[in-house]
N, C-alpha and C positions, 0 to 999 in steps of 0.2 A: 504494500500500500504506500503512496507516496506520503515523503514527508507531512506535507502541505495538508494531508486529508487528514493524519494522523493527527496534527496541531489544532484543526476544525474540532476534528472530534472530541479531541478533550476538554476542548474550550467549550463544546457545547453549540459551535458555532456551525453556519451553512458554509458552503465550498461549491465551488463549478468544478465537476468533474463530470466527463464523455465517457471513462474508460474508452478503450480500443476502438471507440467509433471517432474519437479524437484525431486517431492517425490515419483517415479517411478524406480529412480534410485538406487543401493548402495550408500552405504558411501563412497568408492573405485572410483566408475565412479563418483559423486557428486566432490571430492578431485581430479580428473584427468581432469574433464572438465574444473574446474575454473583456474588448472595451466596450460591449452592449452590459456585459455582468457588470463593470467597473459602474456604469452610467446606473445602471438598475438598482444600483446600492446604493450613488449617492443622492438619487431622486429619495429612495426612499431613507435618506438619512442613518443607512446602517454604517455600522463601524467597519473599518479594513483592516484586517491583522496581518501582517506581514507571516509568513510561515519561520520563517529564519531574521537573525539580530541585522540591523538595516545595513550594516559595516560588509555583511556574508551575501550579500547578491551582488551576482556577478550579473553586465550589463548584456553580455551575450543568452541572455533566459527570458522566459518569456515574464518572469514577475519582473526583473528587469525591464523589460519592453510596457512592461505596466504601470511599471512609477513613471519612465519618463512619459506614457502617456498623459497622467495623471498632474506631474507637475509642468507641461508644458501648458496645458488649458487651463482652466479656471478652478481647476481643482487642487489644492492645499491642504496638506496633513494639518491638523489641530494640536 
């Protein structure tokens, strides 16, 4: 189970996961679905948990590709 789901789960929190229908997609749709979840969370004012301490993501990943979505637009960590 990947990290990220294992961190959700303990927290009690939701997580976007495909399993293996994930790897059906492009890299393009992969990168578009996660910033529809990123959008859907912060419509709905839910909180983002990073899976790993914010120093340990490397920019080459896709929670990488997350933050910078994240702080290039209008959206700012609290």
């Amino acid at each position: 189970m990947a990290r990220r789901v294992v961190t959700a789960l303990r927290a009690g929190a939701s997580y976007f996961d495909l399993g293996d229908a994930w790897n059906s997609f492009a890299p393009n749709q992969q990168l578009a679905a996660n910033q529809h979840v990123l959008d859907t969370a912060i419509a709905n004012r839910d909180t983002i948990r990073l899976p790993v301490p914010f120093t340990e993501i490397r920019p080459d990943t896709y929670t990488g590709a997350e933050l910078r979505y994240l702080f290039q637009g209008v959206h700012r960590p609290r």
